[in-house]
C-alpha positions as CSV (number, residue, x, y, z in Angstrom):
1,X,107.3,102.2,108.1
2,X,106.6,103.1,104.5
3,X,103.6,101.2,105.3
4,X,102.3,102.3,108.6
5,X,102.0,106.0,106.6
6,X,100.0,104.5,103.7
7,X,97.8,103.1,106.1
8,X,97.2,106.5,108.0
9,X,96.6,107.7,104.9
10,X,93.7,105.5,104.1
11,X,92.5,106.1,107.8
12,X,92.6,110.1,107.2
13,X,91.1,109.2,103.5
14,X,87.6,107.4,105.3
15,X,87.5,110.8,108.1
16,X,87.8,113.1,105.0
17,X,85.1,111.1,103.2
18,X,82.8,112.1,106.2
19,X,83.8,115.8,106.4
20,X,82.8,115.9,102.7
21,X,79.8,114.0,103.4
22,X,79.0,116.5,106.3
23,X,79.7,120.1,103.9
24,X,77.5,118.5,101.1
25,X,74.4,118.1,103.6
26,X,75.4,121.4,105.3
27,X,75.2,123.4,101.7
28,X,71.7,121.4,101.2
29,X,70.7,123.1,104.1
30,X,70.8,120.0,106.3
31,X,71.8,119.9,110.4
32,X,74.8,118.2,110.8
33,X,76.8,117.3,113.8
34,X,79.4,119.8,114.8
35,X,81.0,117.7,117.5
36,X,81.4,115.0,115.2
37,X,82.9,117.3,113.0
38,X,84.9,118.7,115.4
39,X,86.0,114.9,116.9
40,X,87.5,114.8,113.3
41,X,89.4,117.6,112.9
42,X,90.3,117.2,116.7
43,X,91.7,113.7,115.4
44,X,93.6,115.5,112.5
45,X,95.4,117.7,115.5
46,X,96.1,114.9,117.7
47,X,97.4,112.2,115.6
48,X,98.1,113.7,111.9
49,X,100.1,116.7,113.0
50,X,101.5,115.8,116.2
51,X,103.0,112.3,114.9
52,X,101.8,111.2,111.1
53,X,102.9,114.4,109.9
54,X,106.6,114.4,112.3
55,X,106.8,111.1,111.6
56,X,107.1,111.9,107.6
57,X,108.9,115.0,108.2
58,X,111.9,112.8,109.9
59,X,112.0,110.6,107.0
60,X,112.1,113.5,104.3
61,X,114.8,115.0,106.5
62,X,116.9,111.7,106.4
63,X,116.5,111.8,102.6
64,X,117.1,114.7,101.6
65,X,120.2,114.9,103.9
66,X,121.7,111.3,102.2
67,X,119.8,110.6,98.9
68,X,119.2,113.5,97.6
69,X,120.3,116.8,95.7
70,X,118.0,118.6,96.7
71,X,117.9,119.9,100.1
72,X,114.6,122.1,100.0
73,X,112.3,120.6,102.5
74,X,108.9,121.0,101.0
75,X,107.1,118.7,102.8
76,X,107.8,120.6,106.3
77,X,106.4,123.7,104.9
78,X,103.5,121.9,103.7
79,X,102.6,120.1,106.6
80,X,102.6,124.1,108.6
81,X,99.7,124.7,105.9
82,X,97.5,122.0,106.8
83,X,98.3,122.3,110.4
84,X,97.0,126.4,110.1
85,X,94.1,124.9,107.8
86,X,92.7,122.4,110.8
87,X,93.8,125.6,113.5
88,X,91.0,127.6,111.7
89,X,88.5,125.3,111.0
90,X,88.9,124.1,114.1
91,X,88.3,127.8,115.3
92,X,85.3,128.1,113.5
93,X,84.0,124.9,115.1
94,X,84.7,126.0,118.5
95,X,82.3,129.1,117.6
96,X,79.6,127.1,116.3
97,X,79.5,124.7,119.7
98,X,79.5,128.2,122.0
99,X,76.3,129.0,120.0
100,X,78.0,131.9,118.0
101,X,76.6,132.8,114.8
102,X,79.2,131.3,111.9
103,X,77.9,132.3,108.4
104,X,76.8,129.0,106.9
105,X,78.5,129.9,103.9
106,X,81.3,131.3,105.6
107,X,81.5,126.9,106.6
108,X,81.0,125.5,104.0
109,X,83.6,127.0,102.1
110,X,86.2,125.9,105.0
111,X,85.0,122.7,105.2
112,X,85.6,122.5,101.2
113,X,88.6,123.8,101.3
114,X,90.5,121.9,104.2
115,X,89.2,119.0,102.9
116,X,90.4,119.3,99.2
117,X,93.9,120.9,100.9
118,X,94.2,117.7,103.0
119,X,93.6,115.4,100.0
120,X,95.8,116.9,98.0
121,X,98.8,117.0,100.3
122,X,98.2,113.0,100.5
123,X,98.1,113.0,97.1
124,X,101.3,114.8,96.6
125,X,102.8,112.4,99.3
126,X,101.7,109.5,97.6
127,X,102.6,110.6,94.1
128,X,105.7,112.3,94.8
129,X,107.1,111.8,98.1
130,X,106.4,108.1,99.1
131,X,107.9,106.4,95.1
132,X,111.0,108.4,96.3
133,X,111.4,106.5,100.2
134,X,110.4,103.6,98.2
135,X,113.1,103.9,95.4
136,X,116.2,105.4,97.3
137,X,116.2,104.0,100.9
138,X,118.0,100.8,101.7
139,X,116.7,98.4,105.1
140,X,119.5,100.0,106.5
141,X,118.2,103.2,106.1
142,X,114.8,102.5,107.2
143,X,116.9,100.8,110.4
144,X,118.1,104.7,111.4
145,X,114.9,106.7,110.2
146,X,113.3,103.9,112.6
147,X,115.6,104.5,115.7
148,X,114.7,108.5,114.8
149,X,111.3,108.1,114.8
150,X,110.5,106.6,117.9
151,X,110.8,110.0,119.6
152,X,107.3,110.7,117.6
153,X,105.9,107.2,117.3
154,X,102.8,106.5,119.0
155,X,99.6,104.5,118.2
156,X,96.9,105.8,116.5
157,X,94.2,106.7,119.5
158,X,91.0,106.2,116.8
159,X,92.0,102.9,114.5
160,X,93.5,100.5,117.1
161,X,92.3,96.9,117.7
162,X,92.8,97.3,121.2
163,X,89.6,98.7,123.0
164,X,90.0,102.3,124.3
165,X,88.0,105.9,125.5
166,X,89.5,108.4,123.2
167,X,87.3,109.3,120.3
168,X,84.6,106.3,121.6
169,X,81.6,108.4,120.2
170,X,83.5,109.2,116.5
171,X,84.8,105.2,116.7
172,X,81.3,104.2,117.1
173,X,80.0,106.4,114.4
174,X,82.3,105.1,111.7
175,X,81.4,101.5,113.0
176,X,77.8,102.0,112.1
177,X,77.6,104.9,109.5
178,X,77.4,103.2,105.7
């Protein structure tokens, strides 16, 4: 399971690497694609918050309730911040694509910011978070957390093998962007 998050991870890593691809051409004063832009974030609703993000929370929960001391849940309360973060921006994107003026550097100060918010959040995961799963839960751990998590599991609708129409025109972009 430990896995499946690292590998989200380096999924939501390659979509942030076009958002800040995106803001740099947008503060050169280039056009950039909004509804790709907005596919992105869009993605970052669907999947990230809705089942990445629950799917991490259930884990935390199930250590901090038998492996740890501590029982502040931090990573809850950061995962509300990033979900407000892609609320706005996604806000702001919704504005652009119903023609309504959005200050230029209004965006490209969002765009910065949610994107160094979102890597910094996998980041702490990664640094923090993920070395403790690793460290303190047993297989039969992982056995519960797993039975728990299927409430939220589901696959992920843009990185899948399997052919499908959801997020077809983003899919097709990362196939043939360099």
């Amino acid at each position: 399971m430990l896995k499946r998050l690292m590998n989200d991870h380096k999924h939501i890593a390659v979509l942030l690497n076009v958002l800040k691809n995106k803001q740099m051409k947008l503060s050169e004063g280039e056009s950039i694609n909004f509804t790709l832009v907005r596919d992105i974030v869009e993605y970052m609703q669907g999947y990230a918050e809705r089942y990445h993000h629950p799917t991490e929370d259930i884990i935390y929960a199930y250590y901090l309730t038998h492996k740890a001391s501590d029982s502040v849940d931090k990573l809850s309360a950061e995962h509300e911040l990033v979900g407000q973060a892609s609320s706005a921006l996604m806000a702001t994107l919704n504005l652009i694509l119903s023609d309504i003026v959005v200050a230029r550097e209004k965006l490209i100060i969002d765009f910065a910011d949610y994107v160094a918010l979102q890597e910094q959040h996998m980041q702490m995961e990664e640094r923090d978070i993920f070395p403790l799963f690793s460290k303190n839960l047993t297989e039969q751990d992982w056995q519960a957390i797993e039975l728990e998590c299927q409430k939220v599991f589901t696959d992920d609708p843009l990185f899948l093998e399997r052919e499908q129409k959801e997020f077809e025109s983003l899919r097709a972009y990362l196939t043939t962007s360099d």
